[in-house]
C-alpha positions as CSV (number, residue, x, y, z in Angstrom):
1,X,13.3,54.4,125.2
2,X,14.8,56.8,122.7
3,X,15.0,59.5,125.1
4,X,16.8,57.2,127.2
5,X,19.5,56.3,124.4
6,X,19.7,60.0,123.9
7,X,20.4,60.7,127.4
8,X,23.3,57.7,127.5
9,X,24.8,59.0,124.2
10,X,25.1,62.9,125.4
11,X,26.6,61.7,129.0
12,X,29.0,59.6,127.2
13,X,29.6,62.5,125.2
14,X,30.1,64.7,127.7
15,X,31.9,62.3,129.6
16,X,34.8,62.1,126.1
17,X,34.9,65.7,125.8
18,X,35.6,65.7,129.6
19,X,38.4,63.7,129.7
20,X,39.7,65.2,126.3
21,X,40.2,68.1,128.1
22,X,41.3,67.2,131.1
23,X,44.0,65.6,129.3
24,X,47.2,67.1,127.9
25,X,50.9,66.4,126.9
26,X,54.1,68.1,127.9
27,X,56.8,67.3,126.0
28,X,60.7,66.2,126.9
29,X,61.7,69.8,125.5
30,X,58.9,71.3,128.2
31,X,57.4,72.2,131.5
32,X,54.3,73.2,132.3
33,X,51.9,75.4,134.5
34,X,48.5,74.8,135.6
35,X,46.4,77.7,136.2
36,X,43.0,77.5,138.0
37,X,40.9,80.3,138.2
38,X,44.0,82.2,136.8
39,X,46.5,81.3,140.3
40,X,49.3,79.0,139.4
41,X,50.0,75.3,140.5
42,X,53.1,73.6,141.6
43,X,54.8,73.2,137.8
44,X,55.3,70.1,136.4
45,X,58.8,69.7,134.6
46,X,58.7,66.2,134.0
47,X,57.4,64.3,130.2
48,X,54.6,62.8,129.7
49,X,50.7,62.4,129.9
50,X,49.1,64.7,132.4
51,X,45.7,66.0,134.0
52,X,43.8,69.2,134.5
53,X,40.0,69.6,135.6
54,X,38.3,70.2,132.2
55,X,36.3,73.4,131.5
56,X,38.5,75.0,134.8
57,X,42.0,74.9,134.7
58,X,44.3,76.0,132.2
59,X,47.8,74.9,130.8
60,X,50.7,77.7,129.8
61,X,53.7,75.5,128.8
62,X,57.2,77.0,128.5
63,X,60.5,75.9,127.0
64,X,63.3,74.0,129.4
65,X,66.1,74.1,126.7
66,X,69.0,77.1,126.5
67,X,67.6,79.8,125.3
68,X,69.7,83.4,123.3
69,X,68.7,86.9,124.6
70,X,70.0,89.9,122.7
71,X,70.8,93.0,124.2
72,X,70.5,96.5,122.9
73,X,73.7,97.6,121.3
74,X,74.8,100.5,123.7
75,X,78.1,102.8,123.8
76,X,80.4,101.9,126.8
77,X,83.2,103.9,128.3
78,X,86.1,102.0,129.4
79,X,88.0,103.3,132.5
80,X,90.7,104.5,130.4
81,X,88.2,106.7,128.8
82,X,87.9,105.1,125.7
83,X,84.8,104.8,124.1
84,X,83.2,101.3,123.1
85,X,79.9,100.3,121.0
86,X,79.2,97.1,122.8
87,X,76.7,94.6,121.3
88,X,76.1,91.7,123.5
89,X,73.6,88.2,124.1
90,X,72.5,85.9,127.3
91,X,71.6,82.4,127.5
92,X,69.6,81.6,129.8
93,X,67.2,78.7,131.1
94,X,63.8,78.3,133.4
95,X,64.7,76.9,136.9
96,X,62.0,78.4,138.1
97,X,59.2,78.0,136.4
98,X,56.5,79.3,139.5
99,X,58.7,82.1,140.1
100,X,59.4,82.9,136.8
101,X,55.5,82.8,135.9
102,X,55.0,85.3,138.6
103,X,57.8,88.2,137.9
104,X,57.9,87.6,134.3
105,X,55.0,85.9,133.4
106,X,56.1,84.9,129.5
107,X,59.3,84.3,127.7
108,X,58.7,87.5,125.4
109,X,59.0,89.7,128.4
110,X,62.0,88.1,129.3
111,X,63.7,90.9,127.2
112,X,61.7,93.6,128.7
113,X,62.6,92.6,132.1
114,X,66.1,91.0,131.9
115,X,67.6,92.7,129.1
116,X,68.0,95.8,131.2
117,X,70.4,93.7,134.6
118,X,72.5,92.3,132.0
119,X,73.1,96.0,130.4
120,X,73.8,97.4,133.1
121,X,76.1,95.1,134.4
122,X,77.9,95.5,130.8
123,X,78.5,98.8,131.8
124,X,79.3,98.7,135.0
125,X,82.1,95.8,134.3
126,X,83.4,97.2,131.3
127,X,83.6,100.5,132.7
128,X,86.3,99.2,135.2
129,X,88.6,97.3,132.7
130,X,90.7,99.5,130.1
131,X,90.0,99.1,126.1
132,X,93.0,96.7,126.1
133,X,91.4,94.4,128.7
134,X,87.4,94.5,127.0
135,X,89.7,94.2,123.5
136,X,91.7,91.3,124.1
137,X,93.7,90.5,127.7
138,X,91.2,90.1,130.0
139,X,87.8,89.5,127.6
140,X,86.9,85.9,128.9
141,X,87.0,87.0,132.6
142,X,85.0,90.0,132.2
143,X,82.2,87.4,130.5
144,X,82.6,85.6,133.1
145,X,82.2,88.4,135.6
146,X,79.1,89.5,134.2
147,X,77.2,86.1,133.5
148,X,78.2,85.4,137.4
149,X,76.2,88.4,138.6
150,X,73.5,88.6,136.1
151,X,72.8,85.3,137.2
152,X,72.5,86.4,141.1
153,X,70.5,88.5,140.3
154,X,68.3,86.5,137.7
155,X,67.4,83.7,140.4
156,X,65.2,86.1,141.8
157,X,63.1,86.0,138.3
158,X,63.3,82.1,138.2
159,X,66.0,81.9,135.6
160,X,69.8,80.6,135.3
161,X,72.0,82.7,133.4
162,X,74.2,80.2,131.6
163,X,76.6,82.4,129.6
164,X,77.4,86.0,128.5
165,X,79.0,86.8,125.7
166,X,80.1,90.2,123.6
167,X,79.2,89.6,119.7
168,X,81.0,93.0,118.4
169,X,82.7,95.5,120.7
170,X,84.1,98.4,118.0
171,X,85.0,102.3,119.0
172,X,82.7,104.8,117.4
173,X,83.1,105.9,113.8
174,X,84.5,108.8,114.6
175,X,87.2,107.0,116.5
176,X,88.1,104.5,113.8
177,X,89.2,107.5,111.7
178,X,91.4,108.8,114.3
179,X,92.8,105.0,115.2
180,X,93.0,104.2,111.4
181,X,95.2,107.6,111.1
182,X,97.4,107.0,114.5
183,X,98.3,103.2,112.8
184,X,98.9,104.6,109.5
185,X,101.1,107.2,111.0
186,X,102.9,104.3,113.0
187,X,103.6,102.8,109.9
188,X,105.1,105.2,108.1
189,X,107.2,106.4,110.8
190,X,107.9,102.7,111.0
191,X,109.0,102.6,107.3
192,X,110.9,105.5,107.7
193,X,113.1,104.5,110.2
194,X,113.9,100.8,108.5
195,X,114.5,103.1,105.6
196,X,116.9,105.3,107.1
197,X,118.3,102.2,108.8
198,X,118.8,100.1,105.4
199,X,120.1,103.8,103.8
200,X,123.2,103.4,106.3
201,X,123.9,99.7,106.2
202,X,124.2,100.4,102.6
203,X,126.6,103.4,102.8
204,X,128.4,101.5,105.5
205,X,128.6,98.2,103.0
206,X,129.5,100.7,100.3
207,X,131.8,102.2,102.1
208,X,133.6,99.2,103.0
209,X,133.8,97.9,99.6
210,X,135.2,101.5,98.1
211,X,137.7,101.0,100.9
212,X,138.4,97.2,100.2
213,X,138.9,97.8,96.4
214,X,141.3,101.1,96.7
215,X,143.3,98.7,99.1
216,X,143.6,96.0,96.6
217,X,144.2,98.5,93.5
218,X,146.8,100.3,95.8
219,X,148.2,96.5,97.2
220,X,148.0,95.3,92.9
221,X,149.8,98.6,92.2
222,X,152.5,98.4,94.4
223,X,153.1,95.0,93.2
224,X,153.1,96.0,89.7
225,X,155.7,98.0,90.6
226,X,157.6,95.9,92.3
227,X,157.5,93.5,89.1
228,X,158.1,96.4,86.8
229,X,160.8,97.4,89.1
230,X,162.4,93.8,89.4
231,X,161.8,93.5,85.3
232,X,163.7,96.4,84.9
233,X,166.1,95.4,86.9
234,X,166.5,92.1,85.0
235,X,166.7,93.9,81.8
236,X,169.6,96.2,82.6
237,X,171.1,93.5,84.2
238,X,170.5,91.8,80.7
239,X,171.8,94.8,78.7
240,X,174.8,95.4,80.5
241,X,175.7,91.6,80.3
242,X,175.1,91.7,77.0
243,X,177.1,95.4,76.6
244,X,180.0,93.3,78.8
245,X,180.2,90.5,76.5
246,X,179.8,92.3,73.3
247,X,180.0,96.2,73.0
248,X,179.6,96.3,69.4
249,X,176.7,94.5,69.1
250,X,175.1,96.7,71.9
251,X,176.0,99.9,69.9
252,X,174.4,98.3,67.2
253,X,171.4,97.0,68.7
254,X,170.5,100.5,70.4
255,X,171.3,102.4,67.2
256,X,168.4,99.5,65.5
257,X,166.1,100.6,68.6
258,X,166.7,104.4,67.8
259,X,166.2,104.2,63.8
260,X,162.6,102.2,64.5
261,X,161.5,105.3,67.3
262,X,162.9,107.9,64.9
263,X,162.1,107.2,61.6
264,X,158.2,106.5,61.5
265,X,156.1,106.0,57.9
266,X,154.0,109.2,58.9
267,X,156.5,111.3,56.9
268,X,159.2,111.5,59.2
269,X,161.3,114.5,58.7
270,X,165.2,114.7,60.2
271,X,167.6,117.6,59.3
272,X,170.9,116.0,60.0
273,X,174.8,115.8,58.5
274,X,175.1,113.3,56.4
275,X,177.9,112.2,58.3
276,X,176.3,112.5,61.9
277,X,177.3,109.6,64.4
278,X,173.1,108.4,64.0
279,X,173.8,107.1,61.1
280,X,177.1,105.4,61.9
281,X,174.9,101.7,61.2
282,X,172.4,102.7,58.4
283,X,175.7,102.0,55.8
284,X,177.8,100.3,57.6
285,X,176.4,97.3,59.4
286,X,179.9,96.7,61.6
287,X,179.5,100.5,62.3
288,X,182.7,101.8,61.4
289,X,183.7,105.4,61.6
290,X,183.1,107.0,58.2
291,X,186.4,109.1,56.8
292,X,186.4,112.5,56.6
293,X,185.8,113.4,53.4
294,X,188.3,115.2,51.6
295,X,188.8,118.9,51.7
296,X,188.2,120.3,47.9
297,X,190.8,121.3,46.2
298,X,191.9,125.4,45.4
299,X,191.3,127.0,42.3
């Protein structure tokens, strides 16, 4: 009886580990592949609970999301012989999981066996566009170029490449010196000529302002003069009124004028007669003649 209670327990033994291993999972993020006797079954890519015949088959499960594939950094030369150091990535998905299992066989040889159709295609598109097209204009169509081919020819490993894109594309060292040196030449040559340009507008502003002030000392001279002139004018007029109405007091008032120019306090000398005519008004304030004086008489 105990034998038979053995017997029972190690077929319902069996029987658990049996179906624990013909059981298995594959997740939302997942497909699988069953392999029996090492040949590959139709894959399953859809969630959930699933069978294998225990002890026989085996599962290899594989990833169904987006996945990133780096490329070797490698020096390009663009058609206008410019040299590039491109560094690129892929992503890429399993569409075909049977196909990919067979050409492939695992996702860490996806580098080994992709890595060098998406290279080459790099060089062989960039190698037709000019450094100003990889650089900048045309950048998002050459991507595009690429991914579109490296994904014809990728279907034949089972896979779909979603995107290409270039992480860094920079010229060689060397080249950066040279470019560095060209632009800083540009600028200063630059400079030089908005120097040279500001240098002139100021001469010609400076000029113009010399010439606008000598035109408005020359226009305030002449009108100076023409005041002066018209002063004068008015003052002879004055004086010879004056003279007209009163000659004496004329005489008198020049002879005033001529006593303050001549006799000055910084020890003014004057060797004159006593009775000169320049004194007529310094005793005499009506100016009369002074008599001759009277001739001495003989001894």
């Amino acid at each position: 009886m105990r034998s038979f209670f053995a017997f029972i327990l190690a077929v319902l033994a069996l029987g658990a580990i049996a179906l624990y291993s013909s059981a298995f999972i594959v997740h939302q993020n997942e497909q699988a592949l069953v392999l029996r006797f090492g040949e590959p079954l139709p894959a399953i890519t859809t969630p959930g609970l699933k069978w294998k015949m225990p002890f026989i088959d085996t599962v290899e499960k594989f990833d169904k999301r987006i996945l990133d594939l780096d490329t070797t950094e490698q020096e390009v030369t663009a058609s206008d012989q410019q040299r590039l150091i491109v560094d690129a990535y892929a992503r890429y998905r399993i569409v075909n999981l049977l196909k990919f299992y067979q050409n492939v066989r695992n996702e860490e040889r996806v580098r080994e066996v992709v890595g060098p159709l998406i290279e080459s295609e790099i060089r062989r598109v960039l190698g037709s566009a000019t450094l100003q097209e990889v650089v900048k204009d045309k950048r998002e169509a050459l991507m595009k170029q690429i991914a579109a081919q490296v994904n014809s020819e990728g279907r034949d490993y089972g896979l779909e490449v979603v995107d290409v894109r270039i992480k860094r594309a920079d010229l060689p060292q060397e080249n950066l010196v040279k470019v560095y040196d060209r632009m800083r030449a540009d600028r200063v040559r630059e400079a030089t000529e908005l120097r040279a340009q500001g240098e002139a507008e100021s001469n010609r502003v400076r000029a113009n302002a010399d010439k606008d002030v000598t035109i408005i000392k020359a226009t305030a001279t002449q009108k100076s003069d023409e005041i002066r002139g018209e002063g004068e004018a008015n003052r002879s007029r004055i004086f010879a009124d004056a003279f007209g109405q009163d000659p004496d007091f004329f005489r008198f008032y020049r002879s005033m004028q001529a006593y303050t120019a001549a006799l000055k306090p910084e020890d003014t000398r004057m060797l004159l007669s006593p009775d000169s005519e320049f004194f007529r008004y310094f005793e005499d304030p009506a100016g009369k003649p002074r008599a001759p004086a009277a001739p001495a008489a003989p001894r």
